[in-house]
C-alpha positions in Angstrom: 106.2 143.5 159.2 104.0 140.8 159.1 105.7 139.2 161.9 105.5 142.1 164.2 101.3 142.1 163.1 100.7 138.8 164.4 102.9 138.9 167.3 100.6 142.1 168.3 97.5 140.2 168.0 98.7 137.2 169.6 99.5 139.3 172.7 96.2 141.2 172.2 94.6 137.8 172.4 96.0 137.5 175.2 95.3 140.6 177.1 91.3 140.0 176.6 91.4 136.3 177.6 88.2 136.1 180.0 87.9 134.3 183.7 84.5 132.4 184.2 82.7 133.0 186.8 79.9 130.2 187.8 77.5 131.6 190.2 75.2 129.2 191.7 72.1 129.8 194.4 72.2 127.5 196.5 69.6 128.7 198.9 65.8 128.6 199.2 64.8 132.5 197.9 65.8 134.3 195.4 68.9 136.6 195.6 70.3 139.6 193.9 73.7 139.2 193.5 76.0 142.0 193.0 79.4 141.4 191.2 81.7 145.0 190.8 81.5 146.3 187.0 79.1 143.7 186.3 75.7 145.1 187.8 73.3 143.0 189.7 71.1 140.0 188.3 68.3 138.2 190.3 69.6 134.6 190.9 66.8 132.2 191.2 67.3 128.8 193.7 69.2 126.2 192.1 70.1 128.3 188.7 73.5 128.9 188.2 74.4 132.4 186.2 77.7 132.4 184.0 80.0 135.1 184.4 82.4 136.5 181.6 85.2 139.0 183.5 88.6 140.0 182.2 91.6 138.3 183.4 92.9 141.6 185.4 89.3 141.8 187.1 89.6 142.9 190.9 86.1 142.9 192.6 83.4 141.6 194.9 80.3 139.5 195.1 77.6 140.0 197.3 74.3 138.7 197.3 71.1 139.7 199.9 67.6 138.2 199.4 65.4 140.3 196.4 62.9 140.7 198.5 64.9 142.6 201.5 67.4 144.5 199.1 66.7 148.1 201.1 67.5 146.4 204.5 70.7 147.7 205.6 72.3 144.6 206.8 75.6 143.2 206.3 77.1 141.4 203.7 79.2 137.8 203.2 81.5 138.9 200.4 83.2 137.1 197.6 86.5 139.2 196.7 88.7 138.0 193.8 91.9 139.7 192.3 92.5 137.7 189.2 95.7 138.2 187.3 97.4 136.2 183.9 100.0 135.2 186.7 97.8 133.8 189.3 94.5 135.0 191.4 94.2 135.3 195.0 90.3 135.1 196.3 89.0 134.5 199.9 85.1 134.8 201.5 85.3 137.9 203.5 83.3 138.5 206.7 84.9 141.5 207.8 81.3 143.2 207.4 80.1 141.1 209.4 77.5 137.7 207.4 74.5 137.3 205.8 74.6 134.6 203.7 76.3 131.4 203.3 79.1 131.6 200.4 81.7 129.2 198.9 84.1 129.9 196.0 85.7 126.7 194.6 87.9 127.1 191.8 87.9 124.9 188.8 90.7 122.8 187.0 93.4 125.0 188.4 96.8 124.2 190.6 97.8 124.8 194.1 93.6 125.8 194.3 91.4 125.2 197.4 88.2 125.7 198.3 87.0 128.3 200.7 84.1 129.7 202.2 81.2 129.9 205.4 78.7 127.2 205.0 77.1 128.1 208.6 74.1 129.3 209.5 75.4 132.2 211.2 72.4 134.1 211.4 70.5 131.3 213.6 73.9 131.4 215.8 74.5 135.1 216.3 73.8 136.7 219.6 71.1 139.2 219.7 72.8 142.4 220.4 74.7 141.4 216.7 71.8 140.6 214.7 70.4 143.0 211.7 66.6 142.1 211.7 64.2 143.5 208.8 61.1 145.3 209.0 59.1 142.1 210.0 61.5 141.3 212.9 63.5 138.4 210.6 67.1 138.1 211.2 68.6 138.6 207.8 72.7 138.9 209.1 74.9 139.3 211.6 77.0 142.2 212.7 80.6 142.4 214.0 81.1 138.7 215.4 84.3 138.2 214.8 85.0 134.7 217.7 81.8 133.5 216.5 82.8 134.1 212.6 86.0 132.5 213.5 84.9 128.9 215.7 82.0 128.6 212.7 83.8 129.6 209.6 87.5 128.9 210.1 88.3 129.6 206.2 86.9 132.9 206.1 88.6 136.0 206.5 87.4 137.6 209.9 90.1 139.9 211.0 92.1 142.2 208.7 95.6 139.9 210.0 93.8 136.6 208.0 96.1 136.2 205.6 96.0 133.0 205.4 92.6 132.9 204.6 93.4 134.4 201.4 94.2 131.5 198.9 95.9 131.8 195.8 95.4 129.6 192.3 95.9 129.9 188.4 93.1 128.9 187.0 90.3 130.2 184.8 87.1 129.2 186.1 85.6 129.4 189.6 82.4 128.1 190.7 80.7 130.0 193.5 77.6 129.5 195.5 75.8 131.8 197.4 72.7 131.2 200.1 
């Protein structure tokens, strides 16, 4: 009996064993980020916000400027499936871009980086630009060639599989801006 009790918690340890999630800013403003189930924090430049998520979470992260949160513009999002036997996570544009993102994962094997470092906003096309109230470009809608020639590890299309990596590891370190 006593046997069966600790073979029960030891899986239950298990089954709540967290993923760390290091979220950095790397830009210039501050940023709400947005990660799904975990609410939105305020990121200041520089700061980097630890993240606690199960190791079955399935989710996103997005991040806009705080002070332009009600502009509807699109979003460069962070998606991560991670799973006890291995994680698959890619920087998706298929939204179109509005900040630069990078998700790098930590201590782990077969893992790569990936991302869009580009300035995509100050090389988007007019017709394809969100602007704010005040005329500021703040993304860039629907660009896929011009997604594709600047951020070439992104997914762009929906047939980008191979811009979604795979990795076991436990931590991933993500910067946003």
């Amino acid at each position: 009996m006593l046997l069966k009790l600790i073979s029960y918690l030891g899986l239950g340890l298990v089954l709540v064993k967290a993923e760390v999630l290091q979220i950095k800013n790397n830009g210039k403003e501050d940023l709400v980020v947005s990660v799904t189930g975990e609410g939105d924090f305020v990121a200041s430049p520089g700061n980097v916000n630890t993240l606690n998520v199960p190791n079955n979470f399935t989710g996103t992260i997005t991040a806009v400027p705080k002070h332009r949160e009600g502009v509807k513009a699109p979003r460069t999002t962070v998606e991560l499936t991670l799973s006890p036997m291995g994680d698959a996570y890619d920087v998706s544009l298929l939204n179109g871009f509005n900040v630069k993102a990078k998700i790098t994962p930590l201590k782990g094997r077969r893992c790569k980086p990936t991302g869009c470092s580009a300035d995509v906003n100050s090389l988007c096309s007019p017709r394809n630009q969100a602007r704010d109230s005040e005329g500021k470009v703040v993304g860039c809608h629907d660009s896929p060639f011009l997604f594709k020639a600047v951020c070439p590890k992104a997914v762009v299309t929906t047939a980008d599989v191979r811009n979604v990596f795979t990795c076991t590891t436990n931590t991933y370190f993500i910067t946003l801006g």
